[in-house]
N, CA, C and O of each residue as an XYZ file, in Angstrom:
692
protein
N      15.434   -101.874    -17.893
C      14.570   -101.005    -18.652
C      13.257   -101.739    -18.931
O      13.335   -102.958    -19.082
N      12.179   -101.206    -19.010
C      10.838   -101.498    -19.385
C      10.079   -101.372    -20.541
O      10.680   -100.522    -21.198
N       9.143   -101.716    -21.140
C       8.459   -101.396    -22.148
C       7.350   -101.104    -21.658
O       6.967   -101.593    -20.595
N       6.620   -100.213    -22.391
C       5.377    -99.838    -22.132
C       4.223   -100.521    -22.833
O       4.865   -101.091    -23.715
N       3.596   -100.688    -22.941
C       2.169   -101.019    -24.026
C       2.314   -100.334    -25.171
O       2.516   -100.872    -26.260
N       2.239    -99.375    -25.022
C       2.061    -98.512    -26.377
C       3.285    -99.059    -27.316
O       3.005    -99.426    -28.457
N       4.708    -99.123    -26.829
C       5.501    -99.590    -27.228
C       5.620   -101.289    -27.588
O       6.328   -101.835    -28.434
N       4.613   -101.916    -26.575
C       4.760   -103.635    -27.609
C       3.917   -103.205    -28.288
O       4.346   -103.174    -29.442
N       2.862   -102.817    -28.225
C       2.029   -102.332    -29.510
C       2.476   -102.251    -30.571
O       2.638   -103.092    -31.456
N       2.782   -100.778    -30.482
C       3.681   -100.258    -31.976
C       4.468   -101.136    -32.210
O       4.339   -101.591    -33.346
N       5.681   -101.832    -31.279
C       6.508   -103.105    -32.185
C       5.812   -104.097    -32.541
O       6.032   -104.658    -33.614
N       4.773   -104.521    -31.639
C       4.184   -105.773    -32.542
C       4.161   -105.013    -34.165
O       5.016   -105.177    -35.036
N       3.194   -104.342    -34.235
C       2.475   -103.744    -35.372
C       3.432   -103.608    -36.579
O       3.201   -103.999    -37.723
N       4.611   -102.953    -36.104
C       5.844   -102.787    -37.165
C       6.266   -103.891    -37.682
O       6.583   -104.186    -38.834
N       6.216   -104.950    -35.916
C       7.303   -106.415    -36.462
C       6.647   -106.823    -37.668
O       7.228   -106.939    -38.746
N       5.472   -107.032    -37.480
C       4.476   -107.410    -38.475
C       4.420   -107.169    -39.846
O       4.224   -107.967    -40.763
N       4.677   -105.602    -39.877
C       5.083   -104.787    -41.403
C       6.219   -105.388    -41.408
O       6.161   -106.218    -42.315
N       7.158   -105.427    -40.932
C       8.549   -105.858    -41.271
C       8.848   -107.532    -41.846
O       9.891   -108.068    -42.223
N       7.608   -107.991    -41.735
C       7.821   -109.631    -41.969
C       7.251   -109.497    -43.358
O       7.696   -109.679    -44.492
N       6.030   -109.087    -42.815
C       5.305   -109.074    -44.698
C       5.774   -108.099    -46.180
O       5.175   -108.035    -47.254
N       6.943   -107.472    -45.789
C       7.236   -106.497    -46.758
C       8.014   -107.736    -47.290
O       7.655   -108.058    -48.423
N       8.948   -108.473    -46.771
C       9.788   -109.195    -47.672
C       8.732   -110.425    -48.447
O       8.798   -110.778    -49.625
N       7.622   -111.005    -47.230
C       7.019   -112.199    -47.941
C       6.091   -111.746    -48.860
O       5.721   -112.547    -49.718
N       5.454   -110.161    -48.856
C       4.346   -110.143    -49.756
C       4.991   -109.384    -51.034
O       4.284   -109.460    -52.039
N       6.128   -108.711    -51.172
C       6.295   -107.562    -51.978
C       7.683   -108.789    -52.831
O       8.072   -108.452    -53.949
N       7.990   -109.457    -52.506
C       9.065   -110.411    -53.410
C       8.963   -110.447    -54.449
O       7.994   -111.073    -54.876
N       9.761   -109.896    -55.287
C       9.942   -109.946    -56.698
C       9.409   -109.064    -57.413
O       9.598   -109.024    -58.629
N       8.350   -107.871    -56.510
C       8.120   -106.909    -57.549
C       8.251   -105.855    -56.780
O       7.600   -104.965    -57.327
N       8.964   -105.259    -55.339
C       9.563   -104.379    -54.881
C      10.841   -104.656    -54.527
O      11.221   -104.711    -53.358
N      11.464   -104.819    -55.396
C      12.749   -105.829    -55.164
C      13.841   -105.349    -56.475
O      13.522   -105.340    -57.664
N      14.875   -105.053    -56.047
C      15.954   -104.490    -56.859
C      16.955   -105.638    -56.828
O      17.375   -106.073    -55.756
N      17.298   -106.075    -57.883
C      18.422   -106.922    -57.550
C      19.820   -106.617    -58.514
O      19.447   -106.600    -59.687
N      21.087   -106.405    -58.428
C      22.091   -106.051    -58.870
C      22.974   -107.367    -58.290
O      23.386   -107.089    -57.164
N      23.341   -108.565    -58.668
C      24.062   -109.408    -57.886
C      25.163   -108.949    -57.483
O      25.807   -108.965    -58.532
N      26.038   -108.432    -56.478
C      25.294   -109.479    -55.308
C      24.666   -108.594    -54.649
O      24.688   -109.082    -53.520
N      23.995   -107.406    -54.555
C      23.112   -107.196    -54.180
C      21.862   -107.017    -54.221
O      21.440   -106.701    -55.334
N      20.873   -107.135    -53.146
C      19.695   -106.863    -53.574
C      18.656   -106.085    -52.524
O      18.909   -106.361    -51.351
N      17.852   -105.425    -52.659
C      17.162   -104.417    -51.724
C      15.498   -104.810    -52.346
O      15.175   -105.362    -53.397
N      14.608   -104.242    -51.153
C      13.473   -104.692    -51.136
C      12.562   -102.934    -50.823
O      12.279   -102.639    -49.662
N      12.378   -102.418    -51.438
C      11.835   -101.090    -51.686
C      10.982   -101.056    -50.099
O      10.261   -101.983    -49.730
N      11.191   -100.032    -49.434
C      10.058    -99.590    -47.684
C      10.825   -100.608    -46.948
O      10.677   -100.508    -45.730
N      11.535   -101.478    -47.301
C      12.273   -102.911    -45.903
C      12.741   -102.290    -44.734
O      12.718   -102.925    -43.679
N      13.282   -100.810    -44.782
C      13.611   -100.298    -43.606
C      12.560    -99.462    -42.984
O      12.579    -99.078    -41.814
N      11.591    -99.198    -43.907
C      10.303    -98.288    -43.062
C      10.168    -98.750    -41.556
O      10.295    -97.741    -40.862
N       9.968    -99.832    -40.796
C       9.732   -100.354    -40.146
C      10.324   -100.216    -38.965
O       9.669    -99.837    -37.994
N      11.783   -100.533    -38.868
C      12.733   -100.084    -38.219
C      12.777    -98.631    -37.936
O      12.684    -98.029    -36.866
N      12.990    -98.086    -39.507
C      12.927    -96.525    -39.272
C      12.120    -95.922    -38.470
O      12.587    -94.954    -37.868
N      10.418    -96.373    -38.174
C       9.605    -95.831    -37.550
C      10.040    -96.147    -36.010
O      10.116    -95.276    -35.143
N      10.298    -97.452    -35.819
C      10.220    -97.935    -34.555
C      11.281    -97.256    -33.738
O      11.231    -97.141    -32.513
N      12.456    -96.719    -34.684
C      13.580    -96.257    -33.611
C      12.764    -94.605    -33.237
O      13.350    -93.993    -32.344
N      11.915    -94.114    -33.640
C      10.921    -93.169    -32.975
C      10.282    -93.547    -31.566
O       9.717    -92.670    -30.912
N      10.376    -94.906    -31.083
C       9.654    -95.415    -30.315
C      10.535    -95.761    -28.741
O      10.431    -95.559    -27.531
N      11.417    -96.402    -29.733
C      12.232    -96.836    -27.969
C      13.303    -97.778    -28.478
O      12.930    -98.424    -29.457
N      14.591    -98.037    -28.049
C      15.552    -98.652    -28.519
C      15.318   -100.072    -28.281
O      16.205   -100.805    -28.718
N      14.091   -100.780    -27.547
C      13.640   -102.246    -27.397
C      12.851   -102.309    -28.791
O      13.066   -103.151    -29.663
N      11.805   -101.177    -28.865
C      10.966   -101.745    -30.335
C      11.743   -101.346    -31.347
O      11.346   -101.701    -32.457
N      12.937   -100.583    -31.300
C      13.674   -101.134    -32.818
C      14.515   -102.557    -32.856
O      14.658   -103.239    -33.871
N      15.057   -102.877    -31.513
C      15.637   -104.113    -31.811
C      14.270   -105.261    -32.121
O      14.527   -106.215    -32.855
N      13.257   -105.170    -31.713
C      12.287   -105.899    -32.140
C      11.790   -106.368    -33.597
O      11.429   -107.403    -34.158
N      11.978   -105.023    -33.878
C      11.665   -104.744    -35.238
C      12.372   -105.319    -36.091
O      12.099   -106.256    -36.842
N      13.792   -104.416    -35.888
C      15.249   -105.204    -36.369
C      14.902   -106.943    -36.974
O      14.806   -107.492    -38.072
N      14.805   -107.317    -35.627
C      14.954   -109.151    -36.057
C      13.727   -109.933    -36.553
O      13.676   -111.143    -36.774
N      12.718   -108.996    -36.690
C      11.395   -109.432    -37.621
C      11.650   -109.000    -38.862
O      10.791   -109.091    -39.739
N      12.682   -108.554    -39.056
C      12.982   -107.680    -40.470
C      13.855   -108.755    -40.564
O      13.425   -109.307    -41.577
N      15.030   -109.583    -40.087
C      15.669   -110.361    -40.325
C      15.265   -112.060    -39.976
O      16.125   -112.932    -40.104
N      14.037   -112.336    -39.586
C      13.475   -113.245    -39.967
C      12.432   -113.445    -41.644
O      12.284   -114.277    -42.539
N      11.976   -112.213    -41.296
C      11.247   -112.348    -43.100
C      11.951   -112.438    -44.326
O      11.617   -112.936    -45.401
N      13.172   -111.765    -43.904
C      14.161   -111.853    -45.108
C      14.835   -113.598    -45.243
O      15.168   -114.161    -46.286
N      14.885   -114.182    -43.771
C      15.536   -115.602    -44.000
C      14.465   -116.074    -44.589
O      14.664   -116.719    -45.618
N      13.298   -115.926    -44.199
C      12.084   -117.032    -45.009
C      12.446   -116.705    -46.404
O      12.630   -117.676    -47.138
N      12.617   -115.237    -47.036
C      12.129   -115.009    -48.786
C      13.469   -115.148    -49.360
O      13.517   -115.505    -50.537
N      14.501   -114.943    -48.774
C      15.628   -114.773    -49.150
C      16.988   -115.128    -49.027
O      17.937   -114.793    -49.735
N      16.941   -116.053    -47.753
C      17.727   -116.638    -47.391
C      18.727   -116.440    -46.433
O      18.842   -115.272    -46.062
N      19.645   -117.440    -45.821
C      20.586   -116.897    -44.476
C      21.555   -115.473    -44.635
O      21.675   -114.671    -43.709
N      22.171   -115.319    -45.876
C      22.995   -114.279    -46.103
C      22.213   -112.493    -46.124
O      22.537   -111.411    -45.635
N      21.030   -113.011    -47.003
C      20.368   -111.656    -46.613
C      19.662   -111.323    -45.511
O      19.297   -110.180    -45.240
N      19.399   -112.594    -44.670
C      18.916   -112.222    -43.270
C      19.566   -111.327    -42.518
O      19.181   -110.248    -42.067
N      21.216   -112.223    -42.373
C      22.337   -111.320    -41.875
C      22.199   -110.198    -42.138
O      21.972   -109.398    -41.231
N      22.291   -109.780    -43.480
C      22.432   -108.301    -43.667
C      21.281   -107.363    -42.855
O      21.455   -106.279    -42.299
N      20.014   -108.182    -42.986
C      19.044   -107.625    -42.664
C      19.301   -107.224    -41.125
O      18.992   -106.118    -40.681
N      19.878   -108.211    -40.386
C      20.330   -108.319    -39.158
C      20.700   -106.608    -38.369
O      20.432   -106.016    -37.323
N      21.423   -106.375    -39.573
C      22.220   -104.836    -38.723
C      20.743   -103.828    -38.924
O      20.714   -102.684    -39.378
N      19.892   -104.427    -38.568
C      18.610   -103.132    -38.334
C      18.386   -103.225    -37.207
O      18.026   -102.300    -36.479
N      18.573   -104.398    -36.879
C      18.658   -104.552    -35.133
C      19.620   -103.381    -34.736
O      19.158   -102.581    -33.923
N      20.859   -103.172    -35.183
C      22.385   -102.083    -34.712
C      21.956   -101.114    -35.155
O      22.002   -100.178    -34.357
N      21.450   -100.837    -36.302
C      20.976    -99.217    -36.355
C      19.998    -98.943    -36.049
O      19.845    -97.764    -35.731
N      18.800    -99.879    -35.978
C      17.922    -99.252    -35.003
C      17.774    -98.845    -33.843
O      16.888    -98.038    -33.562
N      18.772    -99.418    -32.795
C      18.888    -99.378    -31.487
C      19.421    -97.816    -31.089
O      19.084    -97.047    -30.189
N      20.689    -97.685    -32.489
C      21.926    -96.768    -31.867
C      20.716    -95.431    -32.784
O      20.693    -94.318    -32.259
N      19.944    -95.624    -33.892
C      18.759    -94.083    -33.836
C      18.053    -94.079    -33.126
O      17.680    -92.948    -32.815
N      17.411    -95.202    -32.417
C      16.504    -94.548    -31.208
C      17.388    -94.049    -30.170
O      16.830    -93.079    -29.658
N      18.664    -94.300    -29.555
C      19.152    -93.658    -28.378
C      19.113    -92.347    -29.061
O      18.429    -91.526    -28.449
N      19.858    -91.747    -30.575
C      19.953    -90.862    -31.083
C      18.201    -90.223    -30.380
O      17.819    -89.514    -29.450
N      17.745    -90.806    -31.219
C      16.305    -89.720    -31.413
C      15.378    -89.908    -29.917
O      14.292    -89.360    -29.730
N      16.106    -90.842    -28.889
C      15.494    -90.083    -27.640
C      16.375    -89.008    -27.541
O      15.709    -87.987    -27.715
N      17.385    -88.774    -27.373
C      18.327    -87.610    -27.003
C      18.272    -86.343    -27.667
O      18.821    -85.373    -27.145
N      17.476    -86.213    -29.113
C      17.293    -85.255    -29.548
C      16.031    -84.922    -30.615
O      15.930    -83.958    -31.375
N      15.084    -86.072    -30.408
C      13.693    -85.663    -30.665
C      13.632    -85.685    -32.321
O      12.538    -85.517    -32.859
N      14.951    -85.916    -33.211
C      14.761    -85.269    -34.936
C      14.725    -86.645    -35.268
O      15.534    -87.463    -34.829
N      13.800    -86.904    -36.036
C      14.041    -88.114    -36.996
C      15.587    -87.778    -38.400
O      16.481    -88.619    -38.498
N      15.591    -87.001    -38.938
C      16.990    -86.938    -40.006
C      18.121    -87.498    -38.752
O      18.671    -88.551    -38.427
N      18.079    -86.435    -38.419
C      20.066    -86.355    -37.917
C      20.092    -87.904    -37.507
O      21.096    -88.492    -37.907
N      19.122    -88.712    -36.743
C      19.207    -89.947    -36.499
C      19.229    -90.957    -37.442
O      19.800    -92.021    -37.206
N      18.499    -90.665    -38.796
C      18.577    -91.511    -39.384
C      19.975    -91.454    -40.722
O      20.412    -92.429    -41.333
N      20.414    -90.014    -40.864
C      21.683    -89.633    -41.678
C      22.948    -90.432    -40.345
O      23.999    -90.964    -40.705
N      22.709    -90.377    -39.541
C      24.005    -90.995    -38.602
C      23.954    -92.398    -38.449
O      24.888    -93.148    -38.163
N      22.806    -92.672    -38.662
C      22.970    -94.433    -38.489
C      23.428    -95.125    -40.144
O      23.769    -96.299    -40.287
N      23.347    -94.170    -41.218
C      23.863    -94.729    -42.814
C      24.945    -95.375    -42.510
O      25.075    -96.574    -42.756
N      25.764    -94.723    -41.991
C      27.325    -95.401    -42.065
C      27.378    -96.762    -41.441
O      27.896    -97.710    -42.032
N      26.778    -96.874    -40.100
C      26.322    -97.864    -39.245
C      25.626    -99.101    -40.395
O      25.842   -100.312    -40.334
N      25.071    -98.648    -41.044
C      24.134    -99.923    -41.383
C      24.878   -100.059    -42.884
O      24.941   -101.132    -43.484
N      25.538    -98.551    -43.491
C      26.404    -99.493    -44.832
C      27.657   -100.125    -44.389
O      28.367   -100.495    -45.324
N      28.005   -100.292    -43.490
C      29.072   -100.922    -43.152
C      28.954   -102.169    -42.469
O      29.950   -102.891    -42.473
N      28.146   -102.473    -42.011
C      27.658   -103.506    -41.497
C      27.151   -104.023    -42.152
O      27.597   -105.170    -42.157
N      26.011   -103.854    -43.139
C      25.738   -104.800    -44.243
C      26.931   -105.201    -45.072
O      27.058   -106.210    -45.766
N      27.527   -104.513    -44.928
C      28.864   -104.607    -45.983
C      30.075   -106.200    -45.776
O      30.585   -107.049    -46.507
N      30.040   -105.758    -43.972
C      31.362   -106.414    -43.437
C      30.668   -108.177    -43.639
O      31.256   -109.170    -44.067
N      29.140   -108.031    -43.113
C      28.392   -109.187    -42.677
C      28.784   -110.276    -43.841
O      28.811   -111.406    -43.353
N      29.095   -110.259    -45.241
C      28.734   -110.656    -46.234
C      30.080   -111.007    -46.986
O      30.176   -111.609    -48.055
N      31.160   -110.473    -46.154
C      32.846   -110.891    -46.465
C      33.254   -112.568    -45.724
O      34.231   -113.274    -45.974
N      32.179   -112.813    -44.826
C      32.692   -114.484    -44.714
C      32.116   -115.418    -46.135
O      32.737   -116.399    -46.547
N      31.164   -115.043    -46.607
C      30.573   -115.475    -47.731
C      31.599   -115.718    -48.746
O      31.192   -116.468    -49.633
N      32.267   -115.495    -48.826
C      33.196   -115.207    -50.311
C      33.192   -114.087    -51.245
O      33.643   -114.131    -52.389
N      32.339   -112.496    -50.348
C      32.295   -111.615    -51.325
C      33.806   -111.286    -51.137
O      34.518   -111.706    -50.225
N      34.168   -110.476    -52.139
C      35.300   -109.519    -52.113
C      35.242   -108.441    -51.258
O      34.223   -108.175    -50.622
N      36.630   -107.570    -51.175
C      36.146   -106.374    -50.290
C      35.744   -105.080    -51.156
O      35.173   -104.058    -50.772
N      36.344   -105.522    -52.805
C      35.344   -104.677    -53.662
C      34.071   -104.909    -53.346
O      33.358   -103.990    -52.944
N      33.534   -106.390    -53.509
C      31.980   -106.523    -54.005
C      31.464   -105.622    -52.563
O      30.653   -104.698    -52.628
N      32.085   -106.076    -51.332
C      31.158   -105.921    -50.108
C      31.199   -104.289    -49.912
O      30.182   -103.638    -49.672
N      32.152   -103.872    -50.011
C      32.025   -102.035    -50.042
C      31.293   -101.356    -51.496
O      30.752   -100.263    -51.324
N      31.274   -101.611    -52.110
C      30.874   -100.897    -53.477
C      29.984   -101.601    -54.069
O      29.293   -101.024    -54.908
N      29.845   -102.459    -53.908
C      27.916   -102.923    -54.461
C      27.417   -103.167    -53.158
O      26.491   -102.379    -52.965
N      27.583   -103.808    -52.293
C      26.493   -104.107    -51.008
C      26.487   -102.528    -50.479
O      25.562   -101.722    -50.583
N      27.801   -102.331    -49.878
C      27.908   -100.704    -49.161
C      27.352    -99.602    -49.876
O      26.715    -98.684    -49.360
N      27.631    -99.737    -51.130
C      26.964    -98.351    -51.720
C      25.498    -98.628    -52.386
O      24.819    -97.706    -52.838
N      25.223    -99.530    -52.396
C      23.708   -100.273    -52.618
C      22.912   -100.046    -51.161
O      21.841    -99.463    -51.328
N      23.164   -100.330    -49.984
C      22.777   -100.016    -48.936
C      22.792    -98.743    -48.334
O      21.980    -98.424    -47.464
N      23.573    -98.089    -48.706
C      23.587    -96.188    -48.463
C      22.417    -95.952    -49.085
O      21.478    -95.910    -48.290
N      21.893    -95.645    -51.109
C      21.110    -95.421    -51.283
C      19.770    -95.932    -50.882
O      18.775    -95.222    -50.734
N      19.822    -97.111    -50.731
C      18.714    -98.031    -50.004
C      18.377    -97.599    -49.075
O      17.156    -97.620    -48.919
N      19.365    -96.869    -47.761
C      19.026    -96.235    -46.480
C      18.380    -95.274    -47.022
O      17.193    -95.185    -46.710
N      18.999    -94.180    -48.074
C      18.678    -92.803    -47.976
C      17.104    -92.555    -48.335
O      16.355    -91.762    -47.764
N      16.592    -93.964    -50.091
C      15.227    -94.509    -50.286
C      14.650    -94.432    -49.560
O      13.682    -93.725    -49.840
N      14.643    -94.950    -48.195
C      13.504    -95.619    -47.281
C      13.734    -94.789    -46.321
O      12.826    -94.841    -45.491
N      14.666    -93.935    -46.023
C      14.335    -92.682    -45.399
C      13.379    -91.701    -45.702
O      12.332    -91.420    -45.118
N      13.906    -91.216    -46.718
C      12.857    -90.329    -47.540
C      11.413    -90.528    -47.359
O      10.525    -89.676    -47.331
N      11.336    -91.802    -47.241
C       9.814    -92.456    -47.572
C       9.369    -92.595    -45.961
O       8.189    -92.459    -45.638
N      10.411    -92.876    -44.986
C       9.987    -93.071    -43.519
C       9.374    -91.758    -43.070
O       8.294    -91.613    -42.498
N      10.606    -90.446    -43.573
C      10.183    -89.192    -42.978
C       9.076    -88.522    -43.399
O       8.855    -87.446    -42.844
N       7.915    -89.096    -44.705
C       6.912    -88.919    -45.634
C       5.924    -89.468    -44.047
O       5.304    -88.895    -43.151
N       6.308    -91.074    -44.469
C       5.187    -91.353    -43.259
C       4.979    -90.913    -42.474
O       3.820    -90.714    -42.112
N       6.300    -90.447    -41.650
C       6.462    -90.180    -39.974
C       5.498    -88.602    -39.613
O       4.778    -88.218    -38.691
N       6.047    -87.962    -41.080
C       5.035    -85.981    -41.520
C       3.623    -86.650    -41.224
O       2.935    -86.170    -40.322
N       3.176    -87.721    -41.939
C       1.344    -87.753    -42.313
C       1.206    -88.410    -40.447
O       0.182    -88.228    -39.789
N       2.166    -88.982    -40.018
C       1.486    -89.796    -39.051
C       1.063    -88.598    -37.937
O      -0.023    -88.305    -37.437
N       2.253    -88.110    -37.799
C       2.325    -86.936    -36.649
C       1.023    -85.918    -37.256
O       0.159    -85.777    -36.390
N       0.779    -85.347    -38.272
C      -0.019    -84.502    -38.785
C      -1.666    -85.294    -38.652
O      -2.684    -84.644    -38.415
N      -1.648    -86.535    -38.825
C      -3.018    -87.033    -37.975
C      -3.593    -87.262    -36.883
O      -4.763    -87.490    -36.574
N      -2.229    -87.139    -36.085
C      -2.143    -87.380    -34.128
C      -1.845    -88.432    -33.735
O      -2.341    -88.782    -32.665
N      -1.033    -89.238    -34.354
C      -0.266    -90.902    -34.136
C       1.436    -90.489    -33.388
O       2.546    -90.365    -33.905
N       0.963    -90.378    -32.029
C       2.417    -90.298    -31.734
C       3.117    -91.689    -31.076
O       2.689    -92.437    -30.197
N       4.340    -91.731    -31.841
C       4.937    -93.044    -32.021
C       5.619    -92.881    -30.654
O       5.421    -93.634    -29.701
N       6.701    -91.485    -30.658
C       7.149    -91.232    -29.481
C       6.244    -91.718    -28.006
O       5.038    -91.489    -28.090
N       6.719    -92.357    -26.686
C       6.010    -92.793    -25.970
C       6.250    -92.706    -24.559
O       7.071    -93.405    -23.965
N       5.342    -91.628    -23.909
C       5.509    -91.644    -22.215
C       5.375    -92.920    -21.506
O       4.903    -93.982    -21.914
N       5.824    -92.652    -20.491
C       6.912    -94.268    -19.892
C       5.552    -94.207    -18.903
O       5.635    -93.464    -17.925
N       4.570    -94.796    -19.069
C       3.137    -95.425    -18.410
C       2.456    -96.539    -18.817
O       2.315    -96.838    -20.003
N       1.944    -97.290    -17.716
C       2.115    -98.639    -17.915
C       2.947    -99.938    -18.384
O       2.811   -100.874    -19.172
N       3.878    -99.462    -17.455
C       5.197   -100.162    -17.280
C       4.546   -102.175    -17.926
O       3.564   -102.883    -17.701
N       5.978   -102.309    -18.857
C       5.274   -103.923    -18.937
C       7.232   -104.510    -18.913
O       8.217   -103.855    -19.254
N       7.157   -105.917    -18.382
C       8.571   -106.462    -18.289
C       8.601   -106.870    -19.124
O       7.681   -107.623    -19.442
N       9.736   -106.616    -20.050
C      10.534   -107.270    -21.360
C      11.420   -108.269    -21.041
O      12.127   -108.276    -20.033
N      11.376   -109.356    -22.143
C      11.467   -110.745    -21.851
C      13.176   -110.822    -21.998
O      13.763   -111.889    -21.824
């Protein structure tokens, strides 16, 4: 498979949002409930990119889980990690059927469960990891949905299409 330009583009551009939301917004878009904690828009990024192509969400994904190791450390990186898995498995979604929701309501389970499981070698419990990480990460998805499908309305309504015809083929590394 290939990437296009438009597509390293847009992932550069996202990876980018995705690094600085954790290093610039720390401590005052930031929810913390020990042991969990969420970073208010952290999935915008991802969310947009799986509009794009299932390479620029995994891109995205692991710039989202490098910014989090710099601000936050190895355990929340991990977690951060499964944006790489749900981003990949909503963009196949949302090439196959064009809707940003249904893709992003089907990948919740995907990403509360996976944040969930990631965080049981740690020493959480399987209370703590299902019912504060898992159900901390559902609303967290549903947050930054809300707020993705806000952006995604203004972007499309200005003529920013994220979606991307397969021209000017570029080889992914």
């Amino acid at each position: 498979m290939r990437m296009t330009m438009r597509e390293l583009l847009y992932g550069a551009l996202l990876t980018a949002l995705a690094l600085l939301i954790p290093l610039a917004f720390q401590g005052w878009l930031q929810v913390a409930i020990p042991p969990f904690s969420a970073t208010l828009a952290s999935h915008l990024p991802t969310m947009l990119a799986l509009t794009i192509s299932p390479w620029t969400a995994a891109l995205v994904g692991f710039g989202s889980s490098l910014g989090f190791l710099l601000t936050l450390g190895p355990i929340v990186a991990l977690r951060a990690s499964t944006h790489i898995l749900f981003g990949v498995v909503g963009a196949a979604l949302y090439q196959k059927n064009r809707q940003l929701w249904p893709a992003l309501l089907i990948t919740l389970p995907i990403h509360t469960l996976g944040e969930a499981l990631v965080v049981l070698p740690f020493g959480f419990s399987f209370q703590q990891a299902l019912l504060v990480i898992g159900l901390g990460t559902a609303l967290h998805h549903l947050a930054d949905s809300v707020i993705t499908a806000a952006v995604y309305h203004s972007l499309t309504k200005a003529g920013v299409a994220l979606s991307t015809a397969r021209k000017h083929p570029v080889n992914h590394l």
